[in-house]
MOPAC internal coordinates of N, CA, C and O (Angstrom, degrees):
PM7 1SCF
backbone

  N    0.0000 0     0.00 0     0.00 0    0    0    0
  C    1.4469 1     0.00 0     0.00 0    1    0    0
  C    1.5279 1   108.26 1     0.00 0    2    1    0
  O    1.2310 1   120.97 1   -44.20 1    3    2    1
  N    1.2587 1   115.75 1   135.80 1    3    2    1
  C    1.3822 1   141.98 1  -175.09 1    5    3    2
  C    1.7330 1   112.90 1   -85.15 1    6    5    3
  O    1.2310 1   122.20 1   -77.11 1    7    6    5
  N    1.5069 1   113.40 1   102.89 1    7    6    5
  C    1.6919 1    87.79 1   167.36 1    9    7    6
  C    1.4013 1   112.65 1  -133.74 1   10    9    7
  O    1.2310 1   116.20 1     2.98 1   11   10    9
  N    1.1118 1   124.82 1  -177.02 1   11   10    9
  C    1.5931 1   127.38 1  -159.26 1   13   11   10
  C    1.8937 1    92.81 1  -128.11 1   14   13   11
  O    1.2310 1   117.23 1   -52.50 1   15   14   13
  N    1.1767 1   122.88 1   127.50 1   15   14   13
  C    1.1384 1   144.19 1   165.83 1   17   15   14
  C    1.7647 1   119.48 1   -91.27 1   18   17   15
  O    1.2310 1   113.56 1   -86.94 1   19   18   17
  N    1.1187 1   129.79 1    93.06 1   19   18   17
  C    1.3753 1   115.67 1   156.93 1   21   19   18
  C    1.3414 1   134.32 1  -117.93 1   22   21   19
  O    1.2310 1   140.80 1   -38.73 1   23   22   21
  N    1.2840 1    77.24 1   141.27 1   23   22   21
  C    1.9249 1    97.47 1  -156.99 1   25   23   22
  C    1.6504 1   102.12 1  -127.91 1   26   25   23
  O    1.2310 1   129.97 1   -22.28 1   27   26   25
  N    1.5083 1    98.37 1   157.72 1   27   26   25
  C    1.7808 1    99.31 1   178.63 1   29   27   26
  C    1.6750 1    77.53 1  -143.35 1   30   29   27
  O    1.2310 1   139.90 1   -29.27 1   31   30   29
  N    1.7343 1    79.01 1   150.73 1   31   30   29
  C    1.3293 1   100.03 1  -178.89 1   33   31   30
  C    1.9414 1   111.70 1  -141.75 1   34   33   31
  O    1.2310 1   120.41 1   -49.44 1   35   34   33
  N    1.1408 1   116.82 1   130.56 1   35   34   33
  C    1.4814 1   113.66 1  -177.11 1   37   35   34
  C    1.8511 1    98.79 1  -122.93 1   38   37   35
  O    1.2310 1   114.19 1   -59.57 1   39   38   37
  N    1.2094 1   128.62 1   120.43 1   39   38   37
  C    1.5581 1   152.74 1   175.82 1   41   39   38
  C    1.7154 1   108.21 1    32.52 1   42   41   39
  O    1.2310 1   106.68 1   123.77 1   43   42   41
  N    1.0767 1   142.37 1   -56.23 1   43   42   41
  C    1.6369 1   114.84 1   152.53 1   45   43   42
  C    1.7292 1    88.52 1  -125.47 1   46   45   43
  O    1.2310 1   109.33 1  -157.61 1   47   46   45
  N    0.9606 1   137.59 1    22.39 1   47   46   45
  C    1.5353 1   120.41 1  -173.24 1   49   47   46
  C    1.9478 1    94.25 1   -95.81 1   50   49   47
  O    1.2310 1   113.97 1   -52.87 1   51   50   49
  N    1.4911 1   129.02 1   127.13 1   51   50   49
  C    1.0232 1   119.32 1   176.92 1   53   51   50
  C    1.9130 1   102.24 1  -120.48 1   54   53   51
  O    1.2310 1   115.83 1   -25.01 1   55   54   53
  N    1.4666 1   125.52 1   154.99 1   55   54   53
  C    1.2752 1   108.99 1   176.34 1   57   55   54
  C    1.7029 1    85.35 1  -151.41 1   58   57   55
  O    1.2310 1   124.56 1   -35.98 1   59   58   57
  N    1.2829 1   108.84 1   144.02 1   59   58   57
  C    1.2979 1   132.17 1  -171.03 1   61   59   58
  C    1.6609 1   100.93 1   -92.36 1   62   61   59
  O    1.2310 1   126.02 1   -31.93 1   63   62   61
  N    1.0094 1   106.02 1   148.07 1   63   62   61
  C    2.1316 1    84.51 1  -175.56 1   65   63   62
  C    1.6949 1    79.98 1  -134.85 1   66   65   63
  O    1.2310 1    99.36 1   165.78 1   67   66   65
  N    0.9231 1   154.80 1   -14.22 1   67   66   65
  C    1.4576 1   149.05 1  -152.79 1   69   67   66
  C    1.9028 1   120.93 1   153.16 1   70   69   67
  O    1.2310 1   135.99 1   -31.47 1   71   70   69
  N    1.4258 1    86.64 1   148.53 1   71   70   69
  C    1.6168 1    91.59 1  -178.16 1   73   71   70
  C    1.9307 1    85.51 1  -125.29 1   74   73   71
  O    1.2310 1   124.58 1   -38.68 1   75   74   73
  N    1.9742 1   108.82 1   141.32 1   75   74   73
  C    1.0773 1    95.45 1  -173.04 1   77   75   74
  C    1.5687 1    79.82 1  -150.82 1   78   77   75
  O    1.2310 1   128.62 1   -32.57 1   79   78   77
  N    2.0633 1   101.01 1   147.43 1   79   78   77
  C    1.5071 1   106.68 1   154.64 1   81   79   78
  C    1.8766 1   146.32 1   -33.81 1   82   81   79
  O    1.2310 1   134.28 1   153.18 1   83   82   81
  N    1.7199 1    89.98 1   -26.82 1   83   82   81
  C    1.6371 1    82.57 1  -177.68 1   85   83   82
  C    1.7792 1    86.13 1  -154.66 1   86   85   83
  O    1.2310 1   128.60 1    -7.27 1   87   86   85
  N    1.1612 1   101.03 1   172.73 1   87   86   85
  C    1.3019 1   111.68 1  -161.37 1   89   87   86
  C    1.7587 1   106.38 1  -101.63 1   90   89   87
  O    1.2310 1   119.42 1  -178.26 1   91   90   89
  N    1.2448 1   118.71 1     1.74 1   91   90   89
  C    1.6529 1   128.98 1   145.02 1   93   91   90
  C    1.0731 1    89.44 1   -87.70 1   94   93   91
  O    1.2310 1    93.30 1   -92.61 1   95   94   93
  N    1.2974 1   163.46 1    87.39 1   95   94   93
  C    1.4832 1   156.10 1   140.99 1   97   95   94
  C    1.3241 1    76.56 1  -146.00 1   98   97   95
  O    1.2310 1   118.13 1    88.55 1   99   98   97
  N    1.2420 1   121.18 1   -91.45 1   99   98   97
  C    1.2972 1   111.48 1  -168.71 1  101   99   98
  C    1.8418 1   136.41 1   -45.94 1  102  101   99
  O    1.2310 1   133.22 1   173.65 1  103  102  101
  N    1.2869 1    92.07 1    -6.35 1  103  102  101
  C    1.5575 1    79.19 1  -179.33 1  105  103  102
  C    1.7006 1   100.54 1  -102.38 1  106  105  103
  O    1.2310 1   121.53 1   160.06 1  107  106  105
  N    1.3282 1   114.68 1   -19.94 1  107  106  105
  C    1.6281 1   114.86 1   162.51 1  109  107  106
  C    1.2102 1   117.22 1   -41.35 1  110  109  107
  O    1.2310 1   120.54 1   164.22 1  111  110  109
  N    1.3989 1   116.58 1   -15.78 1  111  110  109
  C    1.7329 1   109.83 1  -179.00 1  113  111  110
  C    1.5546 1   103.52 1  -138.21 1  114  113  111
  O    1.2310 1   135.08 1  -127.40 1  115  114  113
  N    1.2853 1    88.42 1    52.60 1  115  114  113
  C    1.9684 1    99.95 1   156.40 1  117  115  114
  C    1.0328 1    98.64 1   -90.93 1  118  117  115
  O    1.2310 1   122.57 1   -36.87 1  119  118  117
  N    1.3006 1   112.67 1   143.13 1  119  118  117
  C    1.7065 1   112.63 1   178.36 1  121  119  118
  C    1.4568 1   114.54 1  -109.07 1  122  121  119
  O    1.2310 1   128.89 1  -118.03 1  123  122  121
  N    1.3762 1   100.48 1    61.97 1  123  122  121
  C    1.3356 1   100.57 1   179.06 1  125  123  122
  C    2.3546 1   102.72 1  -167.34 1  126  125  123
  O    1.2310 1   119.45 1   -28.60 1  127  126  125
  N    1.1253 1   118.66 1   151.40 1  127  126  125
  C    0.8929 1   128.04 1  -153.98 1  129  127  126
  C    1.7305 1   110.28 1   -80.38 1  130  129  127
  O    1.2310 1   126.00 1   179.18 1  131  130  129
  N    1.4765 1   106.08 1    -0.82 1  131  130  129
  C    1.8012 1   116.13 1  -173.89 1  133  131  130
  C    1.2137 1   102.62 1  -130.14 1  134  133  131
  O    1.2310 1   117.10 1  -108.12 1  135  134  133
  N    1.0250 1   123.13 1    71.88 1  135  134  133
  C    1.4172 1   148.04 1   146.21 1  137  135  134
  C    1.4875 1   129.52 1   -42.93 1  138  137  135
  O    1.2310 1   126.61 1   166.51 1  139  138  137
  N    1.6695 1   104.90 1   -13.49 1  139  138  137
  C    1.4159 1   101.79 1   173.36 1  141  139  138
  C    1.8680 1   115.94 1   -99.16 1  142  141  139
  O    1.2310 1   132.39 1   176.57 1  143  142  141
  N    1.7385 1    93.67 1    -3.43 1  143  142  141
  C    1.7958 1   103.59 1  -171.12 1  145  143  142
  C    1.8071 1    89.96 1  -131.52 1  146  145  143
  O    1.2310 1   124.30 1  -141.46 1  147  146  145
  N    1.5237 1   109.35 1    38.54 1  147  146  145
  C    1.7831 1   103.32 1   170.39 1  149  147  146
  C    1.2575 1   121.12 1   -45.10 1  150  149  147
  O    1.2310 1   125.33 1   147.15 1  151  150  149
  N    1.6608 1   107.37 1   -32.85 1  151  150  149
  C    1.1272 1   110.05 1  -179.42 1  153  151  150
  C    1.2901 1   135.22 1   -83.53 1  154  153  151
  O    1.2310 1   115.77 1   170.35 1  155  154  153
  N    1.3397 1   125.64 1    -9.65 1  155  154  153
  C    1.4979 1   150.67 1  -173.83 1  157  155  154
  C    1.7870 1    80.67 1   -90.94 1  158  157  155
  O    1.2310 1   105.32 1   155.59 1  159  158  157
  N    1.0546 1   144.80 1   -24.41 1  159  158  157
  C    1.3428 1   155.01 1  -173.37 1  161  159  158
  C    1.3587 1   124.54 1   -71.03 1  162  161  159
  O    1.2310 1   130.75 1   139.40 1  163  162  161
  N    1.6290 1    96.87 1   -40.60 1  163  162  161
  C    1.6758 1   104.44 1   168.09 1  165  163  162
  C    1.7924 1    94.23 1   122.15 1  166  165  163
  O    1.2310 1   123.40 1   176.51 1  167  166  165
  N    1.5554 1   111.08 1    -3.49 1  167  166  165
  C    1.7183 1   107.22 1  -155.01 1  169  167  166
  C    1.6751 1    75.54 1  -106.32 1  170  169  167
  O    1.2310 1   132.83 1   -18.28 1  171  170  169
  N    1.8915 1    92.81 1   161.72 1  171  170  169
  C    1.7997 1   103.32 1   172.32 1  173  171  170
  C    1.4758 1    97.98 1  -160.14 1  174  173  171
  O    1.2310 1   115.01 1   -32.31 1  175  174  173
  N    1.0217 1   127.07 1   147.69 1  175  174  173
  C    1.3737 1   151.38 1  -161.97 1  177  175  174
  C    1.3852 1    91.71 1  -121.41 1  178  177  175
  O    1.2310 1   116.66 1   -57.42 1  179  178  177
  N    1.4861 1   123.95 1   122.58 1  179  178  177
  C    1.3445 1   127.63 1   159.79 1  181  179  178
  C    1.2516 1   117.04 1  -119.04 1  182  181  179
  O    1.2310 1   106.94 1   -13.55 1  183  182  181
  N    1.9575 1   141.93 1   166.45 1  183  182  181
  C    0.9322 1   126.70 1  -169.13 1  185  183  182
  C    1.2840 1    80.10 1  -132.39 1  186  185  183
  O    1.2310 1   125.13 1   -48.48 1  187  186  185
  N    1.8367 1   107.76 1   131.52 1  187  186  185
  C    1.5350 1   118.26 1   164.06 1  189  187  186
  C    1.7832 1   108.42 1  -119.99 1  190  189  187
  O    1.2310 1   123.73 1   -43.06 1  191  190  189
  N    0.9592 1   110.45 1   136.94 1  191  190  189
  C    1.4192 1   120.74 1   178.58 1  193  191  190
  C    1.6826 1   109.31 1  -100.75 1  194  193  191
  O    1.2310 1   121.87 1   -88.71 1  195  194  193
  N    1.7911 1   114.02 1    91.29 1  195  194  193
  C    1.1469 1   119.95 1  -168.90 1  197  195  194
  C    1.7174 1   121.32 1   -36.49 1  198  197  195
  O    1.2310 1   114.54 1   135.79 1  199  198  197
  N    1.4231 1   127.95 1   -44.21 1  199  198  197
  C    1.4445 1   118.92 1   147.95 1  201  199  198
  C    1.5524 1   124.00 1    -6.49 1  202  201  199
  O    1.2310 1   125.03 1   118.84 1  203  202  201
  N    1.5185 1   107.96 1   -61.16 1  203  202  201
  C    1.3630 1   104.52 1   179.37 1  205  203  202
  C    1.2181 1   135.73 1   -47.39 1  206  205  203
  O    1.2310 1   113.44 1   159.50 1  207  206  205
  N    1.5162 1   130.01 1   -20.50 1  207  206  205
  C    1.0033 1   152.66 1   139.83 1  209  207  206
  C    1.2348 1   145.38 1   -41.82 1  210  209  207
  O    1.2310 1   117.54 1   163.64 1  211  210  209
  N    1.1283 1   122.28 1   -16.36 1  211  210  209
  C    1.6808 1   132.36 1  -138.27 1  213  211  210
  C    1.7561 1    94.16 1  -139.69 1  214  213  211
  O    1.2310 1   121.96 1   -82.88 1  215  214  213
  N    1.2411 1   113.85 1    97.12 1  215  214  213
  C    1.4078 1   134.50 1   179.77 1  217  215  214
  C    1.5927 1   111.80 1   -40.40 1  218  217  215
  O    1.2310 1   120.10 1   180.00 1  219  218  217

């Protein structure tokens, strides 16, 4: 299973805001109105594949 993490982070302060099924899920809850430069924003969407985890 596939999930999408978004998190914003500003110089060591990091805050997780949501873990979501697809990665339009996750950008629906950027909290901010420029969604095409989230990342110039401080926000990042990562993709973890729960497997990776699991000993």
């Amino acid at each position: 299973m596939v999930v999408y993490v978004l998190w914003w982070q500003k110089y060591d302060y990091v805050e997780i805001l949501g873990v979501y099924s697809s990665i339009e899920e996750a950008e629906k809850h950027i909290p901010d109105d420029d969604v095409e430069n989230y990342e110039y924003e401080g926000f990042s969407i990562e993709e973890f594949e729960l497997d990776d985890f699991v000993s």
